[in-house]
C-alpha positions in Angstrom: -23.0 -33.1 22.1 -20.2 -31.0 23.1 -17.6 -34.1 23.6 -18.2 -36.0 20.3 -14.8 -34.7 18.5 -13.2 -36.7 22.3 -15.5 -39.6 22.1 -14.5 -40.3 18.5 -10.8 -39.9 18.5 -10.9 -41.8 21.3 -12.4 -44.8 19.5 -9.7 -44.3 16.9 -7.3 -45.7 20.0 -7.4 -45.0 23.7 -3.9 -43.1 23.7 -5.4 -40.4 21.7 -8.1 -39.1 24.0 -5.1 -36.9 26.2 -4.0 -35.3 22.3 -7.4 -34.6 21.8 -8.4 -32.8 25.0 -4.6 -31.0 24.9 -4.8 -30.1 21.2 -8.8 -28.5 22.0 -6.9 -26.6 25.0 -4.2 -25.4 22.7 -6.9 -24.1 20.8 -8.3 -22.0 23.3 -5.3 -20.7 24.7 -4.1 -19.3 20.9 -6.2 -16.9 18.3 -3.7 -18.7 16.2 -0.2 -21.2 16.3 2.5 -19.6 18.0 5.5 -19.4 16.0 8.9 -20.4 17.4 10.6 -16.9 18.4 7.3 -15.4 20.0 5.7 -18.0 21.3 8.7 -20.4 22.0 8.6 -21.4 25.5 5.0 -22.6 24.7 5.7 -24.6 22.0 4.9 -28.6 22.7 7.2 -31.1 23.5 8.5 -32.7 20.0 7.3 -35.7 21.1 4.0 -35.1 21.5 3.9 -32.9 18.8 5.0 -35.8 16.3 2.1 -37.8 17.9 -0.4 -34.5 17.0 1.0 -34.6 13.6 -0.6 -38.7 13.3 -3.6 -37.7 15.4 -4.8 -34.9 13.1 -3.8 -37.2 10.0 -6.4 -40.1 11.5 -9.1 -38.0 12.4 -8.8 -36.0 8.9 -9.1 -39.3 6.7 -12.5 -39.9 8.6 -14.0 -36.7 9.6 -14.0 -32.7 8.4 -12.6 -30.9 11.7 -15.1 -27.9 11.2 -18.0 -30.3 11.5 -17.2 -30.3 15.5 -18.9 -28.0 18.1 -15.6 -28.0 20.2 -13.3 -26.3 17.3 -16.1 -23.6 16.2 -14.4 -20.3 16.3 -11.0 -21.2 15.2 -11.2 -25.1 14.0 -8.3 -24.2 11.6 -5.7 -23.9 14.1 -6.1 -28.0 13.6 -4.3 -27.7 10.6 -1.3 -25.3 12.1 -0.2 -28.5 13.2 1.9 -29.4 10.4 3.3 -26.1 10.7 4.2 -26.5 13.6 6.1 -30.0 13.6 8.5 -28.4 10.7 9.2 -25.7 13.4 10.3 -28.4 15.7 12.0 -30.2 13.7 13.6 -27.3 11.7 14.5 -25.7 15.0 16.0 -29.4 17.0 17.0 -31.6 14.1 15.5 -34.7 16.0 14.5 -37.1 12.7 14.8 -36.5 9.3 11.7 -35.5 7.3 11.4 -39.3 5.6 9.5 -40.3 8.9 6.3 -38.8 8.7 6.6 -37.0 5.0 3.6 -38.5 3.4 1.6 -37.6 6.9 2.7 -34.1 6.4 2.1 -34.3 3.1 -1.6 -35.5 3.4 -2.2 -33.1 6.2 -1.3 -30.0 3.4 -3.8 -31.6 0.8 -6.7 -31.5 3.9 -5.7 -27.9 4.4 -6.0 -27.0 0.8 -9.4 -28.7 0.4 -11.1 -27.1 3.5 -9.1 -24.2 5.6 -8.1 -22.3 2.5 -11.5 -22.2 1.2 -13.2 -21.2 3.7 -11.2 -18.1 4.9 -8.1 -15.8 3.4 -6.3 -15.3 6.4 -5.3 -18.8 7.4 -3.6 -19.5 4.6 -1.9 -16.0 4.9 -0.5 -17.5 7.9 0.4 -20.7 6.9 2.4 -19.6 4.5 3.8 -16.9 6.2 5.3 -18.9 8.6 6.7 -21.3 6.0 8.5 -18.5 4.0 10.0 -17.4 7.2 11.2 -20.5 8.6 12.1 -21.7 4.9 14.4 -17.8 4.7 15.4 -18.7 8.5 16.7 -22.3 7.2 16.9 -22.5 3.4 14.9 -26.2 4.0 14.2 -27.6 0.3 11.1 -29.1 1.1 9.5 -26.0 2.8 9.9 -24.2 -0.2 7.9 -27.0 -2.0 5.2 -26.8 0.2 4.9 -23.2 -0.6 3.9 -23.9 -4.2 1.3 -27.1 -2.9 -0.3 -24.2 -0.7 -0.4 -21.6 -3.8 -0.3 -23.3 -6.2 -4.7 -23.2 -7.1 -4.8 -20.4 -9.9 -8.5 -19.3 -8.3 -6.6 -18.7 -5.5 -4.2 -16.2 -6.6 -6.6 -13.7 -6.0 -9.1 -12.2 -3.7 -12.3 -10.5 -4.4 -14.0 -7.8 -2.2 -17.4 -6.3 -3.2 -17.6 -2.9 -3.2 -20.1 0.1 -4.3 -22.8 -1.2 -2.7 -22.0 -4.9 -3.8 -22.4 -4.1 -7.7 -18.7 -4.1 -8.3 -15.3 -6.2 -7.1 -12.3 -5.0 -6.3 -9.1 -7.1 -6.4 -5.9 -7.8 -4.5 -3.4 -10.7 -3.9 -4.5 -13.4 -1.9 -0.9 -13.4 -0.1 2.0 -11.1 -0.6 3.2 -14.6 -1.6 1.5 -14.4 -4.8 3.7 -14.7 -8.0 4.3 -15.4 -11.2 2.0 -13.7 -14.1 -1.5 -12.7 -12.9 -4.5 -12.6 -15.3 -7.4 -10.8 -13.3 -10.4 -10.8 -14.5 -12.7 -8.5 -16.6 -15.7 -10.3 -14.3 -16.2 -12.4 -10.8 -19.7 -13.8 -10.1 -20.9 -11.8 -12.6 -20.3 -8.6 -11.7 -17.7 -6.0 -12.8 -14.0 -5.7 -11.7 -13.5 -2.2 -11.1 -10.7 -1.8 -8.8 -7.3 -3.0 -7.6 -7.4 -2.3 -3.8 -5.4 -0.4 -1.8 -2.4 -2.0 -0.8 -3.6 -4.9 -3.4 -0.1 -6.5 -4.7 1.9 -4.9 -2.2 5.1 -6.2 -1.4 4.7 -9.5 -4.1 8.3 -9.5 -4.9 7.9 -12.3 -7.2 5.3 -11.0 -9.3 6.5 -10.8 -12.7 3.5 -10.0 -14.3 0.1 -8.4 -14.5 -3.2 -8.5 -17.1 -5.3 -5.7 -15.8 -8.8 -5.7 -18.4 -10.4 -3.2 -19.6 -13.1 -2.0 -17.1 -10.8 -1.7 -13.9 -11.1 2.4 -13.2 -9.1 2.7 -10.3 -5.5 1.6 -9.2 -5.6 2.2 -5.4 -3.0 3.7 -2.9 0.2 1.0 -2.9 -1.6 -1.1 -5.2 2.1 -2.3 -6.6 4.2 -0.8 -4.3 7.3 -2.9 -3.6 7.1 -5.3 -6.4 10.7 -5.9 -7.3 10.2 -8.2 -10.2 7.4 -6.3 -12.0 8.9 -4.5 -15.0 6.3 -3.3 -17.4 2.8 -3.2 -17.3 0.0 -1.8 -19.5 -3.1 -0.4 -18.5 -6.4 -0.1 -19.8 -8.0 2.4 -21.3 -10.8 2.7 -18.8 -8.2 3.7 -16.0 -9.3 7.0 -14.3 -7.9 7.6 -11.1 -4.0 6.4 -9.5 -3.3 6.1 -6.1 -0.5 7.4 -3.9 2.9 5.3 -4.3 0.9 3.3 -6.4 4.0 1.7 -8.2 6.8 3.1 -5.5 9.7 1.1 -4.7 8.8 -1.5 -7.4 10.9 -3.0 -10.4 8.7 -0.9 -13.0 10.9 0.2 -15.8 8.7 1.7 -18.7 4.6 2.5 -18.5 2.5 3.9 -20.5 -0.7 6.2 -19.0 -3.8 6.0 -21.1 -5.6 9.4 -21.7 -8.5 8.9 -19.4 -6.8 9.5 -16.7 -8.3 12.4 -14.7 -6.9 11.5 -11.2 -3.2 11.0 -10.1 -2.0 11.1 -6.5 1.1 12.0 -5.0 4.5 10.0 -5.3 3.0 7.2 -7.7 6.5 6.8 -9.0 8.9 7.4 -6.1 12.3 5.1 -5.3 11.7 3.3 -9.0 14.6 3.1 -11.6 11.6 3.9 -14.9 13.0 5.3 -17.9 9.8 7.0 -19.4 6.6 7.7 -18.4 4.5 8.3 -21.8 1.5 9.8 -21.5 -1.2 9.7 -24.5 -3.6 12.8 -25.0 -1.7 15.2 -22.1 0.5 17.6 -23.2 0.5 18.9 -19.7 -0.2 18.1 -16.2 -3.6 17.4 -16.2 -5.4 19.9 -13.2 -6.6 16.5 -10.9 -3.1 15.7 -10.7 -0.8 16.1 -7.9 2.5 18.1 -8.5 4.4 15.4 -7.0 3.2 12.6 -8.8 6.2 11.9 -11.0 8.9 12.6 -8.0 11.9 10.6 -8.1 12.1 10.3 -4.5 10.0 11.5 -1.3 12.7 13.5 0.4 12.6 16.9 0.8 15.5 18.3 -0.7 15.3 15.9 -3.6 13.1 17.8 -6.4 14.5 15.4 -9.4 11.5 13.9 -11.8 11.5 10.9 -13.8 11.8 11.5 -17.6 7.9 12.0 -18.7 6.7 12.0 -23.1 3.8 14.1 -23.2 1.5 13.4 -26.3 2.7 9.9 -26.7 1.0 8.1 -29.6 1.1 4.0 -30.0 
């Protein structure tokens, strides 16, 4: 029955039905929630926003808002609402957060329980748009929402079958991700044998990585632009490194195990590391490219970063 989800909101009180049938519309008209600089002429009224806000709070203490024919392709965009009432009232200062925290509050618990487990990009945007309004306008509570909507350890990271589904590679689940990582050697029983292209990029508050032995390959970017991360150590079964790999990170000191048959271009470039040392090479090893330890990517810079050939632990 296609109007069940407008029948049933409609029993919860009669001045719901016109939410219902505008939120279902706003659903269709967006791929996902405009944010407030794009899409601001579109946003809602703050009004009628506020009264979203209690609408999607009753209908998620009785029923799961996937569960309804009307929301199939993009159901989620449901739970953008509580996004988008801190936009409003971030943006017009109308009431203070006291009136409807607990709403907003429960509203984040529903969206941790279903959206996020059910697909990687919507929280992505969820708390993409909270970091930028929360940079925008320094909001305490914004910030503390962040760490509700991260704060699952499972969902730190994200796992991506590869060769033919006999291995996992892994990356962030958010460039929000931060803190120490552990990742494991394992996930559903099958190896971990890469960190993906682009996999931690741009995590500027990952202090901290535990990559097991088993992981052969660090792809292209796979830490580039990690400001915090100092040190790392990699395991033994390490064969190949990406381009820019660790570029524009905060990695200081790193040590290259001797398996190491593959290292791309520029894997070190616009970093402040003090010594690269290298066990089993006493020279560049023939898979690697001659511009792997460059300082910079510019042309006329041909400086290299201090590198200890024949290193022993």
């Amino acid at each position: 029955m296609e109007n069940n989800f407008i029948a049933e909101v409609t029993a919860l009180g009669p001045e719901h039905k016109k939410l219902a049938e505008k939120l279902i519309k706003k659903m269709a008209d967006y791929s996902h929630w405009p944010d407030s600089k794009k899409h601001g002429d579109k946003l809602l009224p703050f009004t009628e926003s506020k009264e979203m806000v209690f609408l999607m709070a009753d209908i998620s203490k009785e029923y799961k808002i996937s569960d309804y024919p009307e929301f199939r392709e993009n159901y989620y965009i449901g739970y953008c609402t509580f996004i988008h009432i801190f936009i409003l009232y971030i943006i017009n200062k109308r009431e203070s957060y006291e009136e409807i925290i607990s709403v907003l509050n429960f509203l984040a618990d529903k969206a941790v329980e279903t959206v996020f487990q059910e697909k990687k990009d919507n929280k992505w945007y969820m708390l993409k748009w909270i970091f930028d309004l929360y940079k925008a306008q320094k909001e305490p509570w914004l910030s503390d929402l962040v760490v509700k909507l991260d704060s699952v350890p499972d969902d730190k990271l994200w796992f991506n079958p590869i060769n033919g589904d006999t291995a996992y590679e892994v990356s962030a689940y958010s460039e929000y991700t931060c803190g120490n990582i552990k990742i494991p050697s394992t996930y559903n029983g099958k190896p971990v044998k890469k960190i993906a292209s682009y996999g931690f990029y741009n995590c500027k508050k990952l202090t901290g990585i535990e990559i097991p032995e088993g992981v052969e390959i660090l792809d292209a970017h796979s830490f580039s632009g990690c400001k915090k991360l100092k040190n790392i150590i990699l395991p033994g079964s390490l064969n190949e490194i990406g381009k820019f790999a660790f570029s524009s990170s905060g990695i200081q000191e790193i040590t290259i195990p001797k398996n190491v048959e593959k290292m791309q271009e520029f894997v070190f470039t616009w970093t402040k590391i003090t010594d690269i040392k290298l066990i089993g090479y006493s020279e560049k090893p023939p898979g690697w490219d001659k511009n792997w330890n460059r300082k910079t990517t510019l042309n006329f810079d041909n400086e290299i970063h201090n590198v200890i050939w024949g290193y022993k632990t």
